[in-house]
MINURO-211742 format. One line per 8 residues: their letters; for each residue x, y, z of N, C-alpha, C, O. Coordinates in steps of 0.1 Angstrom, whole numbers, plus 2048, in hexadecimal, padded with zeros to 3 digits. Layout:
a) X:Y:Z:X:Y:Z:X:Y:Z:X:Y:Z  ... .
***
This chain:
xxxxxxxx) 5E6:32C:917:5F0:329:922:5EF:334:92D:5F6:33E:92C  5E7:332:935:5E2:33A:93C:5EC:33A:94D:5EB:342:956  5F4:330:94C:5FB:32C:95A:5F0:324:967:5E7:31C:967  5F5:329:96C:5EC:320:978:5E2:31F:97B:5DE:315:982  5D9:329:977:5CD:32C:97B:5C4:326:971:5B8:326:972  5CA:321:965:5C3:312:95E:5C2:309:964:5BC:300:95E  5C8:308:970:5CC:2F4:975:5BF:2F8:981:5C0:2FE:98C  5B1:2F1:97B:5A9:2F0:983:5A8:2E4:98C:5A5:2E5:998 .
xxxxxxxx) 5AA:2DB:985:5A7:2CB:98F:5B2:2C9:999:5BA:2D1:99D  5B3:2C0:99C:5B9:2BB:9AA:5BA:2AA:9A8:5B3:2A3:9A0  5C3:2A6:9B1:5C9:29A:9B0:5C3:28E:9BA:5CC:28B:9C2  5B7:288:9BC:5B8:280:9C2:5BF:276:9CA:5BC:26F:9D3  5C8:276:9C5:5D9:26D:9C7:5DE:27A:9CC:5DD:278:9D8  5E1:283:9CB:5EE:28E:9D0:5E3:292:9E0:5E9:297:9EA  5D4:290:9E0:5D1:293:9EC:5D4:28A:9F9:5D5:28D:A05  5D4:27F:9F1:5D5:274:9FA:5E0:274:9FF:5E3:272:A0B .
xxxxxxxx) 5EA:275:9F5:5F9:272:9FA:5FF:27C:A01:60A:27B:A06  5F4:28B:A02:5F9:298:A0E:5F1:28B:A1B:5F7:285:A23  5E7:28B:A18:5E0:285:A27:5E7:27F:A2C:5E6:282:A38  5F1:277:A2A:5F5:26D:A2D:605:272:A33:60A:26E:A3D  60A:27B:A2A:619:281:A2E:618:28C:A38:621:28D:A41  60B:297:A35:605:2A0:A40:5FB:2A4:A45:5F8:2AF:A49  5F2:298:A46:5EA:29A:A50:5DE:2A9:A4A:5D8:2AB:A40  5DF:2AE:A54:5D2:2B8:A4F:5D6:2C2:A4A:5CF:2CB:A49 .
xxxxxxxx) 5E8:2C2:A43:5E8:2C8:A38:5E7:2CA:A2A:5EB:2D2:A22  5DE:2BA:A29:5D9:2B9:A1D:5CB:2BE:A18:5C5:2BA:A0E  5C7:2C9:A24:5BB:2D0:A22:5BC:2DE:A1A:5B3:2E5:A16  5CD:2E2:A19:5D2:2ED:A11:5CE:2EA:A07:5C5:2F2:A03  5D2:2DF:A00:5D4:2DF:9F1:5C0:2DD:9F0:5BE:2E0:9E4  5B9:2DC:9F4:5AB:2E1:9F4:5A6:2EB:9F8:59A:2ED:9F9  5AF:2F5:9FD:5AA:2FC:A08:599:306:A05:592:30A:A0E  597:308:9F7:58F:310:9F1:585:30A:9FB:57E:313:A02 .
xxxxxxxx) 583:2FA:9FD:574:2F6:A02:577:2F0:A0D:56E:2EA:A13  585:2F0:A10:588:2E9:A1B:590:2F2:A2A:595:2EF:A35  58F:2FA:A26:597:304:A30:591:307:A3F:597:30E:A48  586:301:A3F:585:2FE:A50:587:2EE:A52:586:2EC:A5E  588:2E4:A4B:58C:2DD:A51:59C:2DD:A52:5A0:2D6:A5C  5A5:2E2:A4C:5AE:2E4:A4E:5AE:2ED:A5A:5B4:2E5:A62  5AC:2F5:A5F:5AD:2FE:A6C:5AA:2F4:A79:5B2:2F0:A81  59F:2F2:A79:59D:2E6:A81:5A8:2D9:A82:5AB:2D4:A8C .
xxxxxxxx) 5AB:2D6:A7B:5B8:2CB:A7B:5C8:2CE:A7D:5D0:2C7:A82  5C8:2DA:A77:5D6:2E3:A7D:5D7:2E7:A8E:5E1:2E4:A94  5CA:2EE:A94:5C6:2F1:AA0:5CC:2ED:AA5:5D7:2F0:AAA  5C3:2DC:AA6:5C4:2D3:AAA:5D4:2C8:AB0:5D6:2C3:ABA  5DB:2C9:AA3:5E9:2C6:AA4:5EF:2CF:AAE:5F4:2CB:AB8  5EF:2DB:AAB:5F8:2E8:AAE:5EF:2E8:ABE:5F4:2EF:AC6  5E3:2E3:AC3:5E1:2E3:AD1:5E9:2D6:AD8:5EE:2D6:AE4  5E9:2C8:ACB:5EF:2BD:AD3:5FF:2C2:AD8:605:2BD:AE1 .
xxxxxxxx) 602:2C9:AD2:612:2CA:AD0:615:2D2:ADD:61D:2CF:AE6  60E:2DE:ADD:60C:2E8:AEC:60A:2E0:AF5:614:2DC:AFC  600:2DA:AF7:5FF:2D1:B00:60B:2CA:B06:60F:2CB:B11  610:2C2:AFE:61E:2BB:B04:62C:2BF:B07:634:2BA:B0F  62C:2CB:AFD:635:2D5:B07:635:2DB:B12:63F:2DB:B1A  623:2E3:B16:620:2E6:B20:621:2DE:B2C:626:2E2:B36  61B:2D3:B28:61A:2C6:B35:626:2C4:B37:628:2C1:B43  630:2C4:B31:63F:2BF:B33:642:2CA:B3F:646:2C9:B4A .
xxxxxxxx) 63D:2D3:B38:648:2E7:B44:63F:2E6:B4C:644:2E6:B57  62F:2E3:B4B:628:2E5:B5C:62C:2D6:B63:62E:2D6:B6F  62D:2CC:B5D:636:2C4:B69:63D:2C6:B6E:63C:2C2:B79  64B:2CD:B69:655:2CF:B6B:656:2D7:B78:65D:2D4:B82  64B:2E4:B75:64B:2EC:B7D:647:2E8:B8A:64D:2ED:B93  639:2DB:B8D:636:2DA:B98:638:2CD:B9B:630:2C4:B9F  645:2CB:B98:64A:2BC:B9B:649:2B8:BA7:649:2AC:BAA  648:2C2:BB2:649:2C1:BBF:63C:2BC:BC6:63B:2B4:BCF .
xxxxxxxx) 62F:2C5:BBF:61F:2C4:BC4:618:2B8:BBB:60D:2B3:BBF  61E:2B3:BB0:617:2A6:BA9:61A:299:BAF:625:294:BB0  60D:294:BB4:613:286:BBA:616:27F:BAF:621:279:BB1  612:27E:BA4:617:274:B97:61B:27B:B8F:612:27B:B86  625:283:B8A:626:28B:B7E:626:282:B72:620:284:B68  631:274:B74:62F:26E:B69:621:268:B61:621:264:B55  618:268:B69:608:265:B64:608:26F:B5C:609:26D:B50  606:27C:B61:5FF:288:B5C:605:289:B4C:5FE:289:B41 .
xxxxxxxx) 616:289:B4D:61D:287:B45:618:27D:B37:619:281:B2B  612:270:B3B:611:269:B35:602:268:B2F:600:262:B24  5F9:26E:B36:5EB:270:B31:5ED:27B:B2A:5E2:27F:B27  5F8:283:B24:5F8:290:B24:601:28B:B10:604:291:B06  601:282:B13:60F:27B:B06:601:272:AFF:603:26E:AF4  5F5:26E:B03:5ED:263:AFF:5E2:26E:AFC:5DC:26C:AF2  5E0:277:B02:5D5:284:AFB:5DD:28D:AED:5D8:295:AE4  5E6:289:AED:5EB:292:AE3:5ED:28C:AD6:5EB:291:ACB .
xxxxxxxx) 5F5:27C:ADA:5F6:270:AD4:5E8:273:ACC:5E5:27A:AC1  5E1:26C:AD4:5CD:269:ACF:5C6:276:AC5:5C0:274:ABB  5C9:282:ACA:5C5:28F:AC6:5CB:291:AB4:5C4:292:AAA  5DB:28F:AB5:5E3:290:AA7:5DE:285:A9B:5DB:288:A8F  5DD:276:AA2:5DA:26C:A9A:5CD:269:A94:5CA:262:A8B  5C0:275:AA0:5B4:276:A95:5B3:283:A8A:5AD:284:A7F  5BD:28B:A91:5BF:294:A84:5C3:28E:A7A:5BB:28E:A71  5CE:288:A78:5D6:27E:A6B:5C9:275:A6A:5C2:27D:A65 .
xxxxxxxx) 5C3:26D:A6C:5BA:265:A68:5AD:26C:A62:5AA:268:A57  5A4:276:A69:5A0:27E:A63:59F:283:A53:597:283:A4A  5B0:289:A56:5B1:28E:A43:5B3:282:A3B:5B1:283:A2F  5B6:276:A41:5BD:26B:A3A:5A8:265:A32:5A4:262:A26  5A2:266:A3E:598:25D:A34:58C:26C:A30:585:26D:A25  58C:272:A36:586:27D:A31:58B:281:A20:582:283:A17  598:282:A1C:5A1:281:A0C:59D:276:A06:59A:276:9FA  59D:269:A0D:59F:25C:A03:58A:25A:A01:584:254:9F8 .
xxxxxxxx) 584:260:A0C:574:25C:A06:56B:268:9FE:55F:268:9FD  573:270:9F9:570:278:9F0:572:271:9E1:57A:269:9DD  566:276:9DB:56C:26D:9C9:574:271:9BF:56E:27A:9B9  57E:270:9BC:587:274:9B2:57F:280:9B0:582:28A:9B5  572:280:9A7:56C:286:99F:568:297:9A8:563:2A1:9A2  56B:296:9B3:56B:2A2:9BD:575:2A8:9BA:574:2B5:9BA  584:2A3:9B7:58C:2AC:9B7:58E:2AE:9A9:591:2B9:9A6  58D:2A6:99E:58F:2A9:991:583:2B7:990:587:2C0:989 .
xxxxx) 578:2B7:996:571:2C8:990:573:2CF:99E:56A:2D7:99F  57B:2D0:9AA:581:2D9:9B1:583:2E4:9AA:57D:2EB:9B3  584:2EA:9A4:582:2F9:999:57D:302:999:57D:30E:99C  570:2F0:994:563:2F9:992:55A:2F9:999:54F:2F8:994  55D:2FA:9A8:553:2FE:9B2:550:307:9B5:548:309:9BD .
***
């Protein structure tokens, strides 16, 4: 009874069901072999997310010199949109086309 550090395998079902609830935080629970794709998919989020705050405050600010702010606005909500949902898709099939048999010897890599 060694505690945790006996629990070598991993859940094919528990990876899928992170993919699916968090996106590219289901690269933690791999992170041993997976920890740049996780970085890359966090970035990624945490840039969509800057982005639309940013775009929100530099509209704001040059509400006066933008002939369309609402465009900018709106191309600005569809890049970020697009950017998050290939992240979530990404981990989603990148988890589910791995074979069980990958994460049952996760361990022993």
């Amino acid at each position: 009874m060694g505690g945790i550090q006996d629990l070598k395998g991993k859940s094919k079902t528990t990876a899928v069901l992170l993919a699916v609830f968090l996106g590219p935080c289901t690269w933690l629970y791999t992170a041993a072999l997976d920890w740049g794709k996780f970085l890359v998919g966090i970035v990624s989020c945490i840039v969509a997310s800057i982005f639309l705050v940013l775009g929100e405050q530099i509209i704001w600010l040059l509400q006066g010199q933008l002939s369309n702010a609402q465009t900018v606005w709106e191309v600005g909500l569809v890049v970020s949109g697009i950017l998050s949902a290939a992240m979530y898709a990404w981990a989603i099939v990148d988890t589910a086309r791995k074979p069980a048999s990958w994460y049952d010897e996760y361990g022993s890599k």
